[in-house]
C-alpha positions in Angstrom: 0.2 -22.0 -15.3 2.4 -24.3 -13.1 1.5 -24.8 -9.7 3.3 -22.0 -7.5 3.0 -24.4 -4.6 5.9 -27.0 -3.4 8.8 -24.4 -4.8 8.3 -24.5 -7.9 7.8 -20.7 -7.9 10.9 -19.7 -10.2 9.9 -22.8 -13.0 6.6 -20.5 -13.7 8.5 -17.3 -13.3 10.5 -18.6 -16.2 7.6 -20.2 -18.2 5.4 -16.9 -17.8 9.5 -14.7 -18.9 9.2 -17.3 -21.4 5.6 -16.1 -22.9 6.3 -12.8 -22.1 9.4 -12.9 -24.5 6.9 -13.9 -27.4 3.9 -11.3 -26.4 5.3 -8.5 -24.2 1.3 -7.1 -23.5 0.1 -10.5 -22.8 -2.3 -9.5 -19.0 -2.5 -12.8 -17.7 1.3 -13.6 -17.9 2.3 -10.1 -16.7 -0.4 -10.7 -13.7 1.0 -14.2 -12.7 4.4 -12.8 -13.0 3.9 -10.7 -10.5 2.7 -11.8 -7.9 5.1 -15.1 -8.1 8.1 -12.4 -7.9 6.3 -10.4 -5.0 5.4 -13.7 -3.0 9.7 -14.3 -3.8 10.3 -11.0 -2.1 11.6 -9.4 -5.7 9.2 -6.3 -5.2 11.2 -4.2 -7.8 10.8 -6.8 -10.1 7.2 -7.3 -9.6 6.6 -3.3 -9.5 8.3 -3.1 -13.3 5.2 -6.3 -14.5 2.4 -4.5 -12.4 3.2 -0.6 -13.5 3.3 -2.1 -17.4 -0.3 -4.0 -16.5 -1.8 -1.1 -15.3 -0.8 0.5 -18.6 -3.0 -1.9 -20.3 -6.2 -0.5 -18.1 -7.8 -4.9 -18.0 -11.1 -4.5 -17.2 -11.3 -8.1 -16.5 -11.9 -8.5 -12.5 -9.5 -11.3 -12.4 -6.9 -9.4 -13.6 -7.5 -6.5 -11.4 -8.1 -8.8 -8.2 -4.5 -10.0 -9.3 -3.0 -6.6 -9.7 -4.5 -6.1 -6.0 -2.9 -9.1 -5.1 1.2 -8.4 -6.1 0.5 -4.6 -4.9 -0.6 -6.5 -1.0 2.0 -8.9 -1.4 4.5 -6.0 -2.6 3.5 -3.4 0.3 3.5 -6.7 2.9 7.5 -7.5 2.1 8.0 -3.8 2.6 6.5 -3.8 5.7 8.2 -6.7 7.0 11.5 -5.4 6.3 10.4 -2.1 7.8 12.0 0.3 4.7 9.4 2.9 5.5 10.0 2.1 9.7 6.4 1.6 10.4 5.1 -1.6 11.7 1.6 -2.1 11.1 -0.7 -2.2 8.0 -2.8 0.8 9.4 0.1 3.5 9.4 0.4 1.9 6.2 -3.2 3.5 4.9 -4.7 6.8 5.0 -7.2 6.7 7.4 -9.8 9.2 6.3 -10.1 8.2 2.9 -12.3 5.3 1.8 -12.3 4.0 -1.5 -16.2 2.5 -1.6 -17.4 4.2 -4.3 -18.6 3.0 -7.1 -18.5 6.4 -8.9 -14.7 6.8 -8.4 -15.0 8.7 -5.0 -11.4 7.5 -4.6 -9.0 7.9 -8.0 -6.2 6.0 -8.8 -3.4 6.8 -6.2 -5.7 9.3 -4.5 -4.3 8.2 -0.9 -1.5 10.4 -0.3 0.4 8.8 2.8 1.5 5.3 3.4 2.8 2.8 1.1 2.4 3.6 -2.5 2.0 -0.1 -3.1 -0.6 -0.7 -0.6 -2.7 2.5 -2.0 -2.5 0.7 -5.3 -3.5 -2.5 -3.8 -6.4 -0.9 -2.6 -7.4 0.8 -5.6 -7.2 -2.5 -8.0 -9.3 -4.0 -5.3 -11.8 -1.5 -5.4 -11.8 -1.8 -9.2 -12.5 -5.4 -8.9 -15.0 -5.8 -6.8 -17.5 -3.3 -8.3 -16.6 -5.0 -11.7 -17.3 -9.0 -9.7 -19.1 -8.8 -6.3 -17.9 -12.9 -6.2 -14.4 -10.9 -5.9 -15.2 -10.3 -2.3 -15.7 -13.8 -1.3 -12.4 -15.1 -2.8 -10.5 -12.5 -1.1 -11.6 -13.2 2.4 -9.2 -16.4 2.3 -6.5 -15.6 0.1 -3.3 -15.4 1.7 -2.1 -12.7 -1.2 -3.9 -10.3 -0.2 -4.1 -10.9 3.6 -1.9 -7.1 4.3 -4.5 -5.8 2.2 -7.5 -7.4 4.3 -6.3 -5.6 7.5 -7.2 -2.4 6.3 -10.4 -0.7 7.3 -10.7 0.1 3.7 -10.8 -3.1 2.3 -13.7 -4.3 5.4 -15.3 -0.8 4.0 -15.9 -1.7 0.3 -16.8 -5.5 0.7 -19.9 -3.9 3.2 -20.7 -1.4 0.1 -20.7 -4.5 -2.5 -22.7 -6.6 -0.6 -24.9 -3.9 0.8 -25.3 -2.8 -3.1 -25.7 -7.0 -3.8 -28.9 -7.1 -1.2 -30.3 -4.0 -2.7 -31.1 -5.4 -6.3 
């Protein structure tokens, strides 16, 4: 895929359309798509490439880590241009409800208040990391997911995955 970096952001966008066109179920190009469109700002866009990849269930940890990413970077734009009038990622997230599970304790969409997208983030992460513990690290730094790493939730599972890494 072409560097997102240094604008070039719309040249993938059409590159990954351009793939797309040839093999509408291809994962990968569906997950790059949409978090290029979120990081644009074109959440309704990237909601329409991340509803049609969750269809597909991946079960690759990448590809889940990047559904996680375009839901953060969807619920982060939302946030910024206050349509639900909150301002801050917490009243964003249902408080009492932690997703850490590796059993499921948390389904899919199970958070019932706050930002749909951010509740999605937080399940694709979950779904990651219990597939790749090595998810964790990368998402300590990466600025996609940085709305999603100011939740308690997110702080919550990475201590269950490496608590469940020192165990074995």
């Amino acid at each position: 895929m072409l560097d997102a970096k240094g604008g070039r952001e719309q040249e993938a966008i059409d590159q990954l359309t351009h793939i797309l066109k040839m093999d509408s179920a291809n994962a990968s190009a569906l997950a790059g798509r949409s978090v290029l469109l979120a990081r644009q700002g074109r959440c309704s866009e990237s909601l329409l490439d991340l509803d049609k990849l969750g269809e597909l269930s991946p079960s690759d940890a990448l590809l889940q880590y990047q559904i996680s990413c375009g839901y953060s970077l969807v619920a982060e734009t939302r946030s910024h241009s206050k349509v639900h009038g909150v301002s801050s990622v917490e009243t964003f997230v249902q408080q009492d409800t932690v997703a850490s599970s590796p059993s499921g304790a948390s389904e899919r969409g199970a958070l019932r208040q706050g930002d749909p997208s951010l509740n999605q983030a937080i399940y694709w992460y979950r779904q990651a990391v219990f597939s790749d513990p090595k998810i964790c690290e990368l998402a300590m730094t990466d600025p996609d997911v940085s709305f999603l790493r100011e939740t308690k939730v997110f702080h919550s599972l990475n201590q269950v995955v490496l608590d469940s890494r020192n165990d074995k």
